[in-house]
N, C-alpha and C positions, 0 to 999 in steps of 0.2 A: 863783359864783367861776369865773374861766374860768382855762382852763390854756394853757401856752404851747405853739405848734409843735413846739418844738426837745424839750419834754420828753415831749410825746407821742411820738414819732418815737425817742424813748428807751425811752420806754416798752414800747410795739410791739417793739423791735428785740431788746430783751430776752424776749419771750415767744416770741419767733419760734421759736425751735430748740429750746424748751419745746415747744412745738403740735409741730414736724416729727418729732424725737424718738418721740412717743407715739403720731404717726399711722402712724408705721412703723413700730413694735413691734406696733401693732393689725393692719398690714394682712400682714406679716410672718404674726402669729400665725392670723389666719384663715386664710392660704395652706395653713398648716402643718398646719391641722383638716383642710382640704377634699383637701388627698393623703393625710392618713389615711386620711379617710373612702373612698379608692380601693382599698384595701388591705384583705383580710378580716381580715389577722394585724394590720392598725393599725402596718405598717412601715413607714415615710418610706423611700426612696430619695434619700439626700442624695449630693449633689456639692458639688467644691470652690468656686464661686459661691452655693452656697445655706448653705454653711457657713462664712463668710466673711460672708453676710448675717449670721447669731446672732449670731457673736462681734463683728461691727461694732455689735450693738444695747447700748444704755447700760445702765449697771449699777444696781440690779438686773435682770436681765432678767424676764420676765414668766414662764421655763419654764427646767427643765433639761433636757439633749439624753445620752441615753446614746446610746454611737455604735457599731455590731459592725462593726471592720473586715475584711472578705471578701476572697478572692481565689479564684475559680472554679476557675483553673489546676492549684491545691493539693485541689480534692476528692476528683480520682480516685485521689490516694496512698493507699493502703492503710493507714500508718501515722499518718495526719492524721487528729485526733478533730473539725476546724473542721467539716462539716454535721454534726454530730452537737450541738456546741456554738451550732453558728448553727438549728437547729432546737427547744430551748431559747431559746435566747434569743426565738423567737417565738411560744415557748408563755407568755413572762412577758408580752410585747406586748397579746397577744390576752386574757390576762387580766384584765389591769390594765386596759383597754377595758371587759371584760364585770361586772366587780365596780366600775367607777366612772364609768356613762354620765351621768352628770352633774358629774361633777368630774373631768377627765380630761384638762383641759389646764395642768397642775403640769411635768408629763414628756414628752417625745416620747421614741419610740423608732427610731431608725435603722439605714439599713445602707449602708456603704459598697464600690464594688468598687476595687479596685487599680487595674484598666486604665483605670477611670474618672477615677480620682482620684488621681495619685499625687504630686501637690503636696503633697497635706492628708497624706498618709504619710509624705513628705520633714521634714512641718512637726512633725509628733509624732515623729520618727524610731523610727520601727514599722521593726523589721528581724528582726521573725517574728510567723507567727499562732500562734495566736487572741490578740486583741489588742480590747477593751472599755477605752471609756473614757468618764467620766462629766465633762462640760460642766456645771458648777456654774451655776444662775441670778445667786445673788449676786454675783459676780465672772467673770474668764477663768481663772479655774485650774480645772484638769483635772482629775481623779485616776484613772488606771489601776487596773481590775479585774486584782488577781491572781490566781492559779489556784485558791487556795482561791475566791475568790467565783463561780466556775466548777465548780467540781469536783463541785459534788451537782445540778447542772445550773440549774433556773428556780429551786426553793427556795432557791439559795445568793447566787442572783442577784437576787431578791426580796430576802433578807437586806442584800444591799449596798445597793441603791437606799434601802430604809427606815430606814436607817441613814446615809445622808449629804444626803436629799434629805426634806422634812418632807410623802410620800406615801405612802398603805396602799394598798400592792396587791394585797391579799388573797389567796383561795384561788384556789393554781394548776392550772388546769381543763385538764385531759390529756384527751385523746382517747378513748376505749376503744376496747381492742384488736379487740373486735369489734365492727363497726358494729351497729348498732340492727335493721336487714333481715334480715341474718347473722343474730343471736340469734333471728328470729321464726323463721327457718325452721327452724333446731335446735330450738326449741322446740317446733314444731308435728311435725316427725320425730318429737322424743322421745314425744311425747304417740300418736303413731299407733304406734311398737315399743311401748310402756310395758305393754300387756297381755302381748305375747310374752316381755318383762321381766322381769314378774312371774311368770310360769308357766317359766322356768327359775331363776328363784330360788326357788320350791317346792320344784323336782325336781332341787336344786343343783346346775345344769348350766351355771355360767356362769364366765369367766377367771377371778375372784376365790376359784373353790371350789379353783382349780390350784395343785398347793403349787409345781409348779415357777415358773409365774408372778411366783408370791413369792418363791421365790430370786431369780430373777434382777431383780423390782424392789429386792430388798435390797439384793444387789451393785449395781446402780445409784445408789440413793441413799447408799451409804455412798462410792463412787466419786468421785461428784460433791460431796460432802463434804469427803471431804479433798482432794481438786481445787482446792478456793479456786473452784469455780465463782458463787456468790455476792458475794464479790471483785469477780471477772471482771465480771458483768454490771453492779453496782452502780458500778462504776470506767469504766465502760467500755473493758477494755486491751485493745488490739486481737491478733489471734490473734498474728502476729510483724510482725517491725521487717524493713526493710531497710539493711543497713551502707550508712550513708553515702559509708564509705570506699571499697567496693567494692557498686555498685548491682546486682549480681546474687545476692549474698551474701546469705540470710537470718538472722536472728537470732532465735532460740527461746528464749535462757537471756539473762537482760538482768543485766547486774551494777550492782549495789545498790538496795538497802535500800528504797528510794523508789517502786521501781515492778516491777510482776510480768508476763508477758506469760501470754495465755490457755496455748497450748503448755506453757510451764513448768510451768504448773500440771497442766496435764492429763498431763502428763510425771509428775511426784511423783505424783500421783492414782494412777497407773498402779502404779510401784513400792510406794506403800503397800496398794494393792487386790491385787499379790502376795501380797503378807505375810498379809493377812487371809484369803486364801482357801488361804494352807497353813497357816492354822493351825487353819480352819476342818477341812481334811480330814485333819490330824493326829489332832484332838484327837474326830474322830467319823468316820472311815474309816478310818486306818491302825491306831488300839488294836482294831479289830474282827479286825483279820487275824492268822489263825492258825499262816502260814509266817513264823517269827519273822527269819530272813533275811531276806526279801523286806522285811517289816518294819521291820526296823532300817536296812535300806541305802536305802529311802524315807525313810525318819524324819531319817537324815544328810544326804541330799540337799536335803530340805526347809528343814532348819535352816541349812545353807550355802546358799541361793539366799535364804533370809532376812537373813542377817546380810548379805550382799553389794548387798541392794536397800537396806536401811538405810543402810547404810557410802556408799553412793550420794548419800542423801537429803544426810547429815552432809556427807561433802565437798561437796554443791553447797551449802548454807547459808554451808559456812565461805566457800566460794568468794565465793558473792553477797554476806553481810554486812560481811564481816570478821572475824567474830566466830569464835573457835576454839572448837568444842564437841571435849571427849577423852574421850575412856569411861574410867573410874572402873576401875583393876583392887587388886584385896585386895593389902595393902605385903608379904602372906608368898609372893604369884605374885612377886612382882620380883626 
């Protein structure tokens, strides 16, 4: 059976942009392997032409692109947690790599700069950082990472991806804080003191036998306590803000509810580590003393530098939440 010119030529012309389609999404995707493969953290360096390439490829596409939009200019602010956020975001990279070398082209991960690109900012109207957004395979829609899927750093950002995008990116492989060289050489220190170590822990001659040692790590650890230092670290809040309104103006006390600044804390920390340390020297220094004068007008003083650091605490709470705390007085004081 022969077939005719005109329907072959129909035929062909139909398949055409079938074949171009696919050769371009393939040579597209290997492009996109082999700049990973240049990167230890597996970051693409995209710009506006090579983003502009994805979103031109037919749907479904073959990958999704989460994208970290940067801006260099913004890192040396003090009050901007973006490298702190943009170095997460490269600990998810480098993981998602290291837990899936043979199924690892579902997702790329990106980084865009501002002075590079500021079409593709124009086009998502990005009018502040940190700013994550996830390029769906199936379609062109987008979805912005919000702060929660940022906020506990790669874990939260792990959560997001595996939740919109159908890829396990397992366990997120941190650094340790000491490198590997580091520990041998401590290690091998400790093992050369370890005799001189043990022969002052016979003849309990070492910091730990020091009661004073241990007051003063108590008051430290109770300090850092109520400090919300754990807070701090876990949140990442930076020490203090600068007023916008006036760039030389620091801000230590941040009003509301939502967010605490290191300072603040360490500010209350302070006043509540007051309180404990006269109550400490009330209640096992001053019952000892036998000038009951001397005694009582310590005992006063004490108890009014208490009630004034508290009274302190209460009005900055009310200040910051909103929220009115009243002390409770018996209806027969009124």
């Amino acid at each position: 059976m022969s077939i005719s010119p005109i329907l072959l030529i129909i035929f062909l012309f139909l398949l055409t942009p079938i074949t171009t389609h696919s050769n371009t999404s393939s040579d597209l995707l290997s492009e996109l392997i082999h700049l990973r493969s240049k990167s230890p953290l597996g970051l693409i360096h995209l710009k506006d032409n090579l983003l502009q390439r994805i979103l031109s490829l037919p749907n479904p596409k073959p990958f999704s692109s989460l994208i970290f939009f940067d801006a260099k200019q913004l890192h040396s602010k003090p009050d901007n947690s973006l490298p702190s956020i943009k170095y997460e975001f490269s600990l998810l990279s480098s993981s998602f790599l290291k837990n899936n070398p043979n199924n690892n082209s579902h997702i790329f991960f990106f980084i865009m700069e501002y002075q590079e690109s500021q079409s593709s900012f124009a086009m998502y109207d990005i009018k502040s950082l940190p700013h994550i957004r996830l390029i769906l395979h199936i379609k062109n829609d987008s979805i912005k990472m919000d702060a929660s899927g940022y906020s506990m750093g790669a874990e939260s950002m792990k959560e997001f991806v595996e939740m919109h995008v159908n890829v396990n990116v397992g366990l997120i492989n941190t650094p340790p804080v000491i490198p590997k060289k580091m520990m041998m050489v401590i290690g091998g220190g400790f093992l050369i003191w370890s005799p001189f170590l043990v022969k002052k822990i016979v003849f309990r001659d070492t910091l730990l036998h020091n009661k004073y040692v241990w007051m003063v790590g108590s008051i430290l650890v109770y300090f850092f306590s109520v400090a919300g230092t754990m807070h701090t670290i876990i949140r990442k809040a930076p020490l203090y803000m600068f007023d916008r309104n006036e760039p030389g103006k620091l801000i230590i006390f941040y009003q509301g509810a939502g967010m605490q600044l290191g300072a603040e804390g360490f500010a209350i920390g302070f006043l509540y580590t007051i309180v404990g340390l006269l109550l400490a020297v009330m209640t096992h220094v001053l019952v000892n003393m036998k000038n009951r004068g001397t005694q009582n007008l310590l005992m006063a003083f004490g108890l009014f530098v208490s009630f004034w650091a508290v009274n302190k605490v209460v009005s900055l709470d009310n200040w910051k939440t909103g929220y009115g705390i009243h002390s409770y007085w018996p209806s027969r004081w009124m």
